[in-house]
C-alpha positions as a printed Julia matrix, in Angstrom:
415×3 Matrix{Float64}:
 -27.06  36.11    9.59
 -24.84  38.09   12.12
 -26.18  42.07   12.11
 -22.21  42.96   10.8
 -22.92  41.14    7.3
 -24.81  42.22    4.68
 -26.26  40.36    2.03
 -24.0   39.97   -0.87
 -25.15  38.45   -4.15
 -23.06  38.16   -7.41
 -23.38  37.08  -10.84
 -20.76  35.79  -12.95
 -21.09  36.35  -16.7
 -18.84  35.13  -19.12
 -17.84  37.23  -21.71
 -19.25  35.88  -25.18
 -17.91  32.82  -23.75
 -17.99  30.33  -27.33
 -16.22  33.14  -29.03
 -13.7   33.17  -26.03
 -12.88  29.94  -26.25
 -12.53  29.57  -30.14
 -10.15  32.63  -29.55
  -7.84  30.59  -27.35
  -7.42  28.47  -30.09
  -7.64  31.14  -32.63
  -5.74  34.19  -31.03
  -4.79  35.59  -34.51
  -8.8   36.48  -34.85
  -8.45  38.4   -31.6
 -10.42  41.96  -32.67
 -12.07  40.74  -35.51
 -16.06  40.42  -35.94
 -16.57  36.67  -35.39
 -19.73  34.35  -34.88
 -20.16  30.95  -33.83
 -23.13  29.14  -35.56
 -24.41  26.75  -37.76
 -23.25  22.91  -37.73
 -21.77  21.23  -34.97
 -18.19  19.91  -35.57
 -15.45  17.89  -34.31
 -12.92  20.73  -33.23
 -11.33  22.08  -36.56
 -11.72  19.33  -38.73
 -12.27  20.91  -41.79
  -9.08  23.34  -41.01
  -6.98  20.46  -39.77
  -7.82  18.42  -43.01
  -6.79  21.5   -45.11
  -3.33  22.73  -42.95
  -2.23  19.16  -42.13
   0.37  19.82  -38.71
   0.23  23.25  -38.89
  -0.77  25.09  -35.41
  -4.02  26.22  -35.45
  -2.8   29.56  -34.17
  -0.59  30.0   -37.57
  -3.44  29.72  -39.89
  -3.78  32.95  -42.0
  -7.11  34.9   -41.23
  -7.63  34.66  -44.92
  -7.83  31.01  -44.4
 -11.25  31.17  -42.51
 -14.47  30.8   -43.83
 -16.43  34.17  -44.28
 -20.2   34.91  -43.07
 -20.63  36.1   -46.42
 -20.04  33.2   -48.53
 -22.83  31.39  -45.85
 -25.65  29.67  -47.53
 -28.09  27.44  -45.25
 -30.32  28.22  -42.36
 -28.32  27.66  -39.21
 -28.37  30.33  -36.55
 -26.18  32.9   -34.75
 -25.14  31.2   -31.18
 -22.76  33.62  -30.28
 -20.89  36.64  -31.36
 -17.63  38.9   -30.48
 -18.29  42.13  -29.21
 -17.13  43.56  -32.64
 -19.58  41.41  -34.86
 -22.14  42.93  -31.97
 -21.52  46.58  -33.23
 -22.64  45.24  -36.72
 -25.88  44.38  -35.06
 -25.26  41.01  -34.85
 -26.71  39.11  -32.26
 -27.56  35.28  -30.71
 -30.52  33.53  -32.2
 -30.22  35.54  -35.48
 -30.39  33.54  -38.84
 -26.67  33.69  -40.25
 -28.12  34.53  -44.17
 -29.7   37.5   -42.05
 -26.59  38.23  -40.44
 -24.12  37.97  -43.31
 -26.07  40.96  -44.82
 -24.81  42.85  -41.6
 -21.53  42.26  -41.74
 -20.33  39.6   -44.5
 -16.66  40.02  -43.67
 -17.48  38.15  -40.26
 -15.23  35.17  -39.7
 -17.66  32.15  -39.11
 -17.19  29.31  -37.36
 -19.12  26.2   -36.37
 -19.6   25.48  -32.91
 -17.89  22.78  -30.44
 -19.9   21.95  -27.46
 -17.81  19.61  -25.84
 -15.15  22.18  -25.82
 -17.42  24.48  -24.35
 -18.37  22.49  -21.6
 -14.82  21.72  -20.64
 -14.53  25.4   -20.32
 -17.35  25.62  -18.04
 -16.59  23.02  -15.8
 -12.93  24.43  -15.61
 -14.62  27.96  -14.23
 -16.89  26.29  -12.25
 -14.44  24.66  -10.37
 -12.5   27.65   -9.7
 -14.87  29.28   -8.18
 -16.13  26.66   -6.15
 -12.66  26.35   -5.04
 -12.97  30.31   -3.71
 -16.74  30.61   -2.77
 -18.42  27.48   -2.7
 -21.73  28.51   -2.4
 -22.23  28.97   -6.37
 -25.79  28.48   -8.06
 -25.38  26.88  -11.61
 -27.3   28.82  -14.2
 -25.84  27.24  -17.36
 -22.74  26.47  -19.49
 -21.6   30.34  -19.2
 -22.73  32.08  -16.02
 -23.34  31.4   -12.16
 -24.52  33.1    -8.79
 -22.36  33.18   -5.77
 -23.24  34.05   -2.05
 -20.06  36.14   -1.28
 -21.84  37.13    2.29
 -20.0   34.38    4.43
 -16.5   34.07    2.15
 -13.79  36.1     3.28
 -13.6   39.18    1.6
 -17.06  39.29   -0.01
 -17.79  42.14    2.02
 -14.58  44.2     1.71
 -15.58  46.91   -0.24
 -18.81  45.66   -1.21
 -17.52  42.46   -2.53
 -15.46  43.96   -5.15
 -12.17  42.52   -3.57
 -13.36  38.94   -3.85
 -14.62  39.7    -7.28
 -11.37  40.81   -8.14
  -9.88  37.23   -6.85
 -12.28  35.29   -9.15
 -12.33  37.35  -11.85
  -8.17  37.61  -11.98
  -8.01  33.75  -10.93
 -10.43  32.44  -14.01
  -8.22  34.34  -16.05
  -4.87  33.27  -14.92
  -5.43  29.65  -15.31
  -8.34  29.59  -18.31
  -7.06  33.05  -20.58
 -10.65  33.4   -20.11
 -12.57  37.22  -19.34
 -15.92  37.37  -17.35
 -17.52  40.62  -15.9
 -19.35  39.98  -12.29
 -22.06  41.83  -10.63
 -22.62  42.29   -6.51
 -25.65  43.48   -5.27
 -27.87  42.45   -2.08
 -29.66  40.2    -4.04
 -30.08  38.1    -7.52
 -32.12  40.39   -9.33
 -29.75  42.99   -9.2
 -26.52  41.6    -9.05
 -27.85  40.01  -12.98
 -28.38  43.68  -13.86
 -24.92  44.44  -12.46
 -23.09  42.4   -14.2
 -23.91  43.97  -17.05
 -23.26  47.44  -16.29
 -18.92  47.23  -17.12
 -19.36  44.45  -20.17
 -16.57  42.96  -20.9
 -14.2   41.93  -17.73
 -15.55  44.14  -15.91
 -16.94  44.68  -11.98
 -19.45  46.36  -11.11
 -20.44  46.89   -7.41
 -24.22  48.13   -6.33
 -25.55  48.72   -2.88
 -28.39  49.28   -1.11
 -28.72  52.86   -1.11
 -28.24  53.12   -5.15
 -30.97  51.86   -6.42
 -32.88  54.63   -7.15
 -30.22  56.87   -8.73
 -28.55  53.69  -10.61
 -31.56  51.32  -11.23
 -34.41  53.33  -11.72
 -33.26  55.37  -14.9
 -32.95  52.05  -17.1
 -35.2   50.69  -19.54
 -37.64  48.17  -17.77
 -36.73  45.2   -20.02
 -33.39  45.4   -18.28
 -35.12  43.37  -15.32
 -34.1   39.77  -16.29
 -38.31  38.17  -16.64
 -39.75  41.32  -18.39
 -39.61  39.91  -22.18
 -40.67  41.93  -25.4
 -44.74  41.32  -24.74
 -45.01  42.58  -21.22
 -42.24  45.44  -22.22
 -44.8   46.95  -24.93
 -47.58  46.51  -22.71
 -46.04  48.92  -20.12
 -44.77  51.26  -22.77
 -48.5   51.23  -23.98
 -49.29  52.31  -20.48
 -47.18  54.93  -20.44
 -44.02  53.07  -18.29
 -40.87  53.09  -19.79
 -38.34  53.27  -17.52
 -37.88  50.85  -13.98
 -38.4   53.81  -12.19
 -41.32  54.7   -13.86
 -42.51  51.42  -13.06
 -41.54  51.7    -9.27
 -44.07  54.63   -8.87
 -46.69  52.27   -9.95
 -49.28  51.48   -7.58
 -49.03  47.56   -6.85
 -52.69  47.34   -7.29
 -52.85  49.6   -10.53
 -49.8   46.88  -11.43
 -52.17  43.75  -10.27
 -55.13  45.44  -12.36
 -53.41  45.38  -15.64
 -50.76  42.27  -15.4
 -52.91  39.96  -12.64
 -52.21  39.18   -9.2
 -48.98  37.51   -9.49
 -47.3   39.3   -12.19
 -48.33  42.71  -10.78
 -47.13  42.34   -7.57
 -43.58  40.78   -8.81
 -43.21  43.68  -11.08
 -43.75  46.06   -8.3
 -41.05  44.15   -5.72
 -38.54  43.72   -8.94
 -38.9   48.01   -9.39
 -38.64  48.17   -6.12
 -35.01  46.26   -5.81
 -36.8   43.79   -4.05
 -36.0   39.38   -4.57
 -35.96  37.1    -1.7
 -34.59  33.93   -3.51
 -31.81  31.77   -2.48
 -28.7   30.84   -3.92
 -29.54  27.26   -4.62
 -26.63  25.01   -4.76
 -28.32  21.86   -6.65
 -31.12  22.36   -8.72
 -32.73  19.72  -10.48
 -33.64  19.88  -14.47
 -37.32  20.98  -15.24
 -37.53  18.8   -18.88
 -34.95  17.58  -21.43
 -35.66  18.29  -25.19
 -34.06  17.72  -28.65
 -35.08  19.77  -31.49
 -33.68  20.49  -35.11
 -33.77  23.26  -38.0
 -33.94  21.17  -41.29
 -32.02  22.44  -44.21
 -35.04  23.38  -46.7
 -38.67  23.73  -45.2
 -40.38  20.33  -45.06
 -43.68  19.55  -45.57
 -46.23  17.38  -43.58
 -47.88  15.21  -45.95
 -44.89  15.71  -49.14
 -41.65  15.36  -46.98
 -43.59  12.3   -44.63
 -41.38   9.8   -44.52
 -38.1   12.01  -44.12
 -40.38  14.08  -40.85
 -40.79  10.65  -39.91
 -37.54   9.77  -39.69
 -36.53  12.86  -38.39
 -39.66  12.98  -35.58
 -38.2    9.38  -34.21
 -34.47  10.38  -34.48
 -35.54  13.17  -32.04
 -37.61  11.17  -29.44
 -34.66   8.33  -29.43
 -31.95  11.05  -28.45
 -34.58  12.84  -25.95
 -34.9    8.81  -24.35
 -31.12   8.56  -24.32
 -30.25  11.8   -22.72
 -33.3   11.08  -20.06
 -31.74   7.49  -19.25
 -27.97   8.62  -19.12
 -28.87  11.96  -16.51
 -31.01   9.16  -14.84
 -34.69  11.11  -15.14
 -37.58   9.96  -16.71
 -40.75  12.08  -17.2
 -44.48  12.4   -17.64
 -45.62  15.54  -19.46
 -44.27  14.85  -23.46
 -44.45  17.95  -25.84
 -43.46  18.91  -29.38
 -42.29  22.15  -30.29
 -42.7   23.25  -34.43
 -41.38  26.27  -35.99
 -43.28  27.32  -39.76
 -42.42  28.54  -42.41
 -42.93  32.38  -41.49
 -41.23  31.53  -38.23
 -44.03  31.76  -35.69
 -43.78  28.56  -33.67
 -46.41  26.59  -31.4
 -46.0   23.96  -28.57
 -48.21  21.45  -27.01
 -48.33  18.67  -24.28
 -49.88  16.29  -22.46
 -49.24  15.03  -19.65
 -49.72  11.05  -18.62
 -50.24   9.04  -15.61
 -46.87   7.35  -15.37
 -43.39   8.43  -15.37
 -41.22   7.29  -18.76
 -38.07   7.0   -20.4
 -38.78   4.94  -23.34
 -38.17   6.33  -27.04
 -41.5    4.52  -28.23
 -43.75   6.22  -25.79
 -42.35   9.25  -25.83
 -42.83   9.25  -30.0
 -46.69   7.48  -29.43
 -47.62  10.44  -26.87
 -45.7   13.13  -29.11
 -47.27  11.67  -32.1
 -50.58  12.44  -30.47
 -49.52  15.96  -29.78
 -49.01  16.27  -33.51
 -52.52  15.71  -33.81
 -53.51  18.83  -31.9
 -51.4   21.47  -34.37
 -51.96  22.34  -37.96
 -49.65  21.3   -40.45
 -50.78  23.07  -43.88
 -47.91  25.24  -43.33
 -44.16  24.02  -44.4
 -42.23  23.29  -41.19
 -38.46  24.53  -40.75
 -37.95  23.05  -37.18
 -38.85  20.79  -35.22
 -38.86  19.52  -31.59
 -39.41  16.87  -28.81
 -39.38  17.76  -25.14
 -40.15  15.22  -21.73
 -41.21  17.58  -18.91
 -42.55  17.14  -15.8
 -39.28  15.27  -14.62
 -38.13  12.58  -11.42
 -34.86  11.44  -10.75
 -34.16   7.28  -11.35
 -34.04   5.06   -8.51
 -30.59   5.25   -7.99
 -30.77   1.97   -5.8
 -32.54  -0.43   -7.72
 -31.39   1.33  -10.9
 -34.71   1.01  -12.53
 -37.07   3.92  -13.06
 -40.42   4.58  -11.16
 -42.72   1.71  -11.24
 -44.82   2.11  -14.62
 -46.84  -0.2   -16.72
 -46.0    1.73  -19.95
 -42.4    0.59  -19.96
 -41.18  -1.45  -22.14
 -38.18  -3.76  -22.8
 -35.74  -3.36  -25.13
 -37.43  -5.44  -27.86
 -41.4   -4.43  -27.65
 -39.9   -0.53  -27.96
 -38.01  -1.31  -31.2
 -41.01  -3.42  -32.32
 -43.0   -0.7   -31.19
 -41.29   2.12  -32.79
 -41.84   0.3   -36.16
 -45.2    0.04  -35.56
 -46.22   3.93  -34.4
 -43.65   4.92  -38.23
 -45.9    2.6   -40.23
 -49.19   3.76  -38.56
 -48.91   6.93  -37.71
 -51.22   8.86  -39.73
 -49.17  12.75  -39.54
 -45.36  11.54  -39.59
């Protein structure tokens, strides 16, 4: 890198980006408390069926279906920022939710719509800095170092382009961080939530960074958070004036010493432009909690729904994979995973239900279930040549794995 540049790093964030969209189609909700959750649809069915031709955007807000009246067990995906001041938040059960704020408008999610989105923003950027890392359906890194203008005032006049440009041809907001390096430009981009820009350089760490709370460093979650608070650390610059190996003592080797660097401003790590899947899983929240030996042959049917789809989506991406795993979720909501890992790489919805089967066998199941989930790990990319996946004398053809698949439902002694 020439001496004249400096690193600059940013991170795009969309703002609540399901609730954006469903507000493009819904612009009468536009300041209301709003959540997307629950059951997946085709988009507006249920308000198409009941409005015939009307436009969507003419449909009273009494019309829409109220968190209140909510009775199931989906989950919060996403919120508007004024749901958010209710104390609403992603992940949280909607029952739990509609006691926060019943008057929220709910509405069920649309994925495909979604993705449409993201692909649209994605390619907008790409089209004005192409050096973008993927991090999911709603938010991205870009190395503005080399682009032209991604140094101009610290990057803030190429933000500006991107920012202004998704908007201009999506209706969409997002709010962008630039900083020298991932790590901080994440904690940027919160800083001016929503559409907002927020520009940090290398000089400001200590008197911009340092006074938050540590769990704003994206990879300290809630257990390593109250183990520092224990410790007496509460803030990242409280943290910073750790000794590394006081930090190594208390969190190991590896942890210490990436704690320390993180305080410290410090992350080395590219801007990768491809980046390869690291497993594919399906899981499911049932509708009443299901038990083991009572609710068999439905957790049967269920359990091989889950590895078929997980087999599908592994043989349409063109992966297959060798470490299977279940994920289940009790009754009291405390959840356990485990895995093995096998000798041969597969894509094949009977082995992947044999070898999660036998995972099934390593968890206890007195305990009603209310989710459950199939995962293939451990992943390499198809043959693209040949077609075929890696050579493995567990695959089987189409026939043996349906014959097969009947076989592990009927004998399988857990579900």
């Amino acid at each position: 890198m020439p001496p004249s540049l400096i690193r600059r790093i940013a991170h795009l964030d969309m703002d609540a980006f399901y609730a954006s969209v469903e507000l493009l189609r819904y612009p009468q909700l536009k300041g209301l408390p709003m959540v997307i959750g629950g059951e997946r649809r085709t988009a507006d069915n249920a308000l198409l069926q009941a409005h015939g031709d009307r436009p969507l955007s003419q449909i009273a807000i009494t019309e829409f279906p109220r968190l209140g009246d909510y009775t199931g067990r989906g989950v919060i995906t996403t919120a508007t920022y004024p749901a958010r001041q209710f104390g609403i938040g992603s992940a949280m059960g909607l029952m739990k939710a509609a006691k926060l704020c019943p008057q929220a408008i709910l509405l069920p999610v649309d994925f495909p719509e979604y993705r449409r989105y993201s692909r649209a923003f994605k390619d907008i950027i790409l089209d004005i800095a192409p050096l973008m890392e993927d991090r999911g359906v709603d938010e991205v890194y870009i190395d503005f170092t080399h682009v032209p203008g991604g140094q101009r005032d610290g990057g803030r006049v190429l933000a500006r382009l991107i920012q202004k440009t998704i908007f201009q041809q999506t209706g969409l907001t997002c709010s962008i961080g630039v900083a020298p390096n991932k790590l901080l430009a994440k904690m940027a981009s919160e800083f001016n939530k929503p559409n907002g820009i927020a520009i940090l350089l290398e000089d400001e760490l200590q008197q911009r960074i340092w006074p938050l709370a540590c769990r704003k460093i994206n990879g300290i979650g809630p257990k390593t958070d109250e183990k520092l608070h224990t410790l007496g650390v509460q803030t990242i610059g409280e943290l910073a004036q750790r000794d590394v190996d006081w930090l190594m003592d208390h969190f190991g080797q590896k942890t210490g010493s990436w704690l320390f660097a993180a305080a410290h401003g410090r992350d080395d790590r590219p801007v990768v432009l491809e980046s390869e899947p690291v497993s594919i899983s399906r899981e499911t929240t049932f509708d009443r909690d299901l038990h083991a030996v009572r609710d068999k042959a439905e957790l049967g049917v269920i359990f091989t729904r889950l590895c078929q789809q997980v087999a599908d989506d592994l043989q349409r991406k063109g992966y297959a994979g060798k470490t299977i795993g279940i994920k289940l979720r009790y009754d009291d909501f405390k959840s356990v995973t485990r895995d093995q890992t096998i000798q041969d790489y597969i894509n094949d919805a009977a082995i992947i239900r044999q070898m999660a089967g036998q995972c099934l066998k390593r968890v206890p199941l007195q305990q009603r279930l209310r989710l459950l989930g199939v995962r293939v790990g451990s992943l390499k990319k198809i043959d693209e040549d040949t077609g075929h996946g890696p050579q493995n004398p567990l695959v089987l053809n189409q026939n043996e794995a349906r014959e097969t698949i009947n076989t592990i439902a009927i004998e399988q002694q857990l579900f």
